[in-house]
N, C-alpha and C positions, 0 to 999 in steps of 0.2 A: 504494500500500500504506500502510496506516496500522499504525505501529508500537503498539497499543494497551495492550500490558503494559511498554512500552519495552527488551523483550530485544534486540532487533537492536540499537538505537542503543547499549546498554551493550555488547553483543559487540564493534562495531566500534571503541569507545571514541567517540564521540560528548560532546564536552566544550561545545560552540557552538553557535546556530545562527545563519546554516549552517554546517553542516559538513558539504563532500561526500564520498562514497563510492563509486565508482567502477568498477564489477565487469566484466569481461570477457566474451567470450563463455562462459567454462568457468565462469564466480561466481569468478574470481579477484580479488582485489582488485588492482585496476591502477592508482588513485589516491585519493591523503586530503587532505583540506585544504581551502583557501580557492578561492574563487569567481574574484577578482581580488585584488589587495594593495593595494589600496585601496576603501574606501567610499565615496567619491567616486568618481564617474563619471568627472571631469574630471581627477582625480589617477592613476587608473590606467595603468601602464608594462606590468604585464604579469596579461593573462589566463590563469592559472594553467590554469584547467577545462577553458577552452577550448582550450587546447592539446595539454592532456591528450585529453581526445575526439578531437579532429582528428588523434590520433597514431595514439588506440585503432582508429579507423575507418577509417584508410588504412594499419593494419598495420606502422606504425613504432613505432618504443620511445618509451615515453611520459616527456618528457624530467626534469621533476621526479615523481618520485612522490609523496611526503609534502610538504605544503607546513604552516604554521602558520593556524590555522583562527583568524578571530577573529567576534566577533559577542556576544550576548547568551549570558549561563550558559544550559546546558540546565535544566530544571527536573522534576526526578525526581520523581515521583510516589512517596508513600509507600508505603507495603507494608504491609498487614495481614496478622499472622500468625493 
């Protein structure tokens, strides 16, 4: 899906990218945040997303939900009225 007016990304508050979003069977939001907590491959302790997924899909409680998303600003597009 390509967010083209960028409503979604501002609905879900969308500050980085990435910034994941994470929806359930029902479109619940199940998880927000960062990918890993590091950007380094070799620095990373914990896979945030991936945890989150493996919890959503084996029907366990998704252990962090909100994590701190970092990455580049998003870049909002103006608006013409």
């Amino acid at each position: 899906m390509i967010d083209e007016t960028q409503a979604t990304a501002a609905a879900y508050g969308a500050r980085v990218t990435p910034h994941i979003f994470l929806l359930d069977a029902e479109g619940k939001l199940a998880y927000r945040g960062r990918i890993d907590d590091s950007l380094d491959l070799l620095k990373v302790k914990k896979a945030d997303f991936r945890a989150a997924l493996n919890a959503l899909v084996t029907g366990k409680k998704v252990p962090d939900t909100d994590t701190k998303a970092f990455g580049c600003g998003v870049k909002w597009s103006k608006k013409s009225d």
